[in-house]
C-alpha positions in Angstrom: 78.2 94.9 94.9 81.5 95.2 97.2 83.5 92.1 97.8 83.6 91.4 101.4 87.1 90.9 102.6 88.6 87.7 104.3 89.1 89.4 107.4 86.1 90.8 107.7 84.3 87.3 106.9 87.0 85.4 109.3 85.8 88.3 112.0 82.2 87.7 111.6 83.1 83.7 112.1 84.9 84.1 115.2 82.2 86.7 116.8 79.4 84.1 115.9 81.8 81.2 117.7 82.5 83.1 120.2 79.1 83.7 121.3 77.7 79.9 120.5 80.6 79.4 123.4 79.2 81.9 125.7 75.8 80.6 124.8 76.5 76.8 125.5 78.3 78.1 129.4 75.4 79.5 130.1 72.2 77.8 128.9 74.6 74.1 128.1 74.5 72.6 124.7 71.6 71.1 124.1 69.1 74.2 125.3 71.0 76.4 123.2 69.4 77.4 120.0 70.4 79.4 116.8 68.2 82.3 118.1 70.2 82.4 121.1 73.7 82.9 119.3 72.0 84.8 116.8 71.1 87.2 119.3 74.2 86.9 121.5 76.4 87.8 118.2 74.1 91.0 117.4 73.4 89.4 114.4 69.9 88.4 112.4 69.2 84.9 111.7 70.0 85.2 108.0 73.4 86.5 108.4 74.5 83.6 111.0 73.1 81.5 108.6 75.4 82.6 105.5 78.3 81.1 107.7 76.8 78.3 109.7 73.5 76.8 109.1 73.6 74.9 112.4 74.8 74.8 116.7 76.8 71.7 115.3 78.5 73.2 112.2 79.7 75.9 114.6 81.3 73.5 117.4 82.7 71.6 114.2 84.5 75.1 113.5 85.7 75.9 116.8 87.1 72.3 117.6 89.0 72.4 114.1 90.3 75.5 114.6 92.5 74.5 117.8 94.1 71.9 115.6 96.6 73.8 113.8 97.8 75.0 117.7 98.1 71.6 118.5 100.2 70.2 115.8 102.8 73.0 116.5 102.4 71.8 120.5 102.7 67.8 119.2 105.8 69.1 116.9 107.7 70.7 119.8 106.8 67.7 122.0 108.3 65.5 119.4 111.6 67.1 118.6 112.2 66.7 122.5 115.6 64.7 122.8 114.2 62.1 125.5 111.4 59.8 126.1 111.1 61.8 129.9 111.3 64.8 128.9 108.4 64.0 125.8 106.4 63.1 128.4 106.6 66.0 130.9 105.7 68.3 127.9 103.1 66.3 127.2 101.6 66.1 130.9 102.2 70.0 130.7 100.2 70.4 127.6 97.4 67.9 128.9 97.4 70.8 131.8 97.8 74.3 130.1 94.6 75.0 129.6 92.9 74.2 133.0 95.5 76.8 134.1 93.8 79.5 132.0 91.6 82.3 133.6 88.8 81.1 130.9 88.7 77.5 132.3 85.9 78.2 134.8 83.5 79.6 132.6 84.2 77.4 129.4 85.4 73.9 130.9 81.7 73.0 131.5 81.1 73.2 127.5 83.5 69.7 126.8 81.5 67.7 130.0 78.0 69.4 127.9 79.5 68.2 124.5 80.4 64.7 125.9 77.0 63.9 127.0 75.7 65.2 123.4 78.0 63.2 121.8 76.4 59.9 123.6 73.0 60.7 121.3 73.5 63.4 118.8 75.8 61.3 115.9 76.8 64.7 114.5 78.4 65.5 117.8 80.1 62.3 118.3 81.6 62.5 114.9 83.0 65.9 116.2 84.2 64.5 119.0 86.1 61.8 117.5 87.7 63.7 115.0 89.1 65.7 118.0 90.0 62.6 119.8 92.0 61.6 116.4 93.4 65.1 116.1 94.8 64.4 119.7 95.4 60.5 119.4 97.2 60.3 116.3 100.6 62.7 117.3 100.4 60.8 120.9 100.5 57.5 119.0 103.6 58.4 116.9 105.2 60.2 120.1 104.9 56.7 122.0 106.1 54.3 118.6 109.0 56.5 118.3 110.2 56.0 121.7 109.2 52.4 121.8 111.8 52.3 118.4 114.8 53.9 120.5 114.3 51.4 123.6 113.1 54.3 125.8 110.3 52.8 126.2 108.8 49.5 127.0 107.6 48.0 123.8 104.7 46.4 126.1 102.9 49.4 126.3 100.1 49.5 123.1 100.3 53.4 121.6 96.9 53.6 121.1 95.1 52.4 124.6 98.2 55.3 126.3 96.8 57.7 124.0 93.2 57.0 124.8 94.7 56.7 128.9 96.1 60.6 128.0 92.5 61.8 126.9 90.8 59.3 129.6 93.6 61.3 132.4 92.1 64.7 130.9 88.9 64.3 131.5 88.5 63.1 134.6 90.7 65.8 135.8 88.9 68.3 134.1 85.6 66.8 135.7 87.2 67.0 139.6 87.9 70.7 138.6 84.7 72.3 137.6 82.9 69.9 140.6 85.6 70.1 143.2 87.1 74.0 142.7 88.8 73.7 146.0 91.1 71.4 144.3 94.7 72.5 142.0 96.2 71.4 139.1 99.3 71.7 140.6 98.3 69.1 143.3 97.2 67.0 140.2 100.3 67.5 138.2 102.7 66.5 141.3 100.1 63.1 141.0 100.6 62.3 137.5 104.6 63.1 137.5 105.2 60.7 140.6 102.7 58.1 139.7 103.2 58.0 135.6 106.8 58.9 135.6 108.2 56.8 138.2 105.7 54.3 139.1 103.7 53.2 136.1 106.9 53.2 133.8 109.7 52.0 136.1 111.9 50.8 132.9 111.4 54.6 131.2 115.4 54.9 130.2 116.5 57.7 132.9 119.8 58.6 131.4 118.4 61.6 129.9 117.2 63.2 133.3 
């Protein structure tokens, strides 16, 4: 029998991901089934099934396959040479992706996985090893400034980081509800507010 490449098994992967996710915009998480992707992917049952043998092993894939992205994001955002400018890369990277064309038609899936997570355990252990994929660079970002005085050493790494996420989602909630509103208009917000307001000992020789 022929071996099966790695591309063509990583290309069967994404196609079955990629329709759970047009799937869950459509029908939301919890009323979509295995049949529906199945038959979404132009694929039987039994060949989804060799890669994933359930809706929550597939979301499991897609979440950790952002991660690697992110770590190179987190890695740029760390070697900046300020506590400020840290900061604004990191505001811009909490916003990138409501900027993208795709946001419309996916953002719903997060709000539908965040109500899942509340009574499906499987989901919420998803969800928080996202969260800890997300929380963990933020905290060192935040202890490393803290260690060069930038920063007030008042502020507790790990409530900003869960603040960060907190920030994200609510933002991402007005957005899919409210579509008259802009990220821009929400970015001008968080850069006046954050930046001058909530910080007002933020070290500013830098900027």
């Amino acid at each position: 029998m022929p071996k099966v490449s790695k591309v063509h098994l990583e290309s069967r992967r994404k196609q079955i991901m990629q329709a759970a996710l047009v799937c869950t915009a459509r029908k939301g998480f919890h009323q979509t089934t295995m049949r529906d992707i199945c038959k979404e992917a132009k694929m039987s049952i039994g060949a989804v099934y060799n890669y994933y043998k359930s809706k929550e092993e597939i979301l499991a894939a897609i979440t950790k396959g952002g991660r690697q992205a992110k770590k190179l994001i987190f890695d740029r955002i760390n070697a900046c040479p300020s506590a400020r400018e840290s900061l604004r890369e990191l505001f811009k990277y909490t916003f990138l992706a409501y900027k993208d064309i795709s946001f419309r038609t996916y953002g719903s899936i997060d709000l539908e996985v965040y109500g899942e997570a509340s009574r499906n355990e499987k989901i919420r252990q998803i969800m928080l090893e996202e969260y800890d994929a997300l929380m963990k660079p933020m905290v060192r970002i935040i202890q490393r400034w803290q260690k060069e005085k930038e920063i007030r050493d008042d502020i507790d790494p790990h409530y900003f980081a869960h603040y960060m996420i907190a920030i994200s989602v609510g933002i991402k909630i007005q957005l899919l509800v409210q579509p008259e509103l802009t990220v821009e208009g929400f970015e001008d917000v968080v850069e006046k507010a954050f930046m001058e307001t909530v910080w007002p000992t933020l070290n500013t020789e830098h900027t």
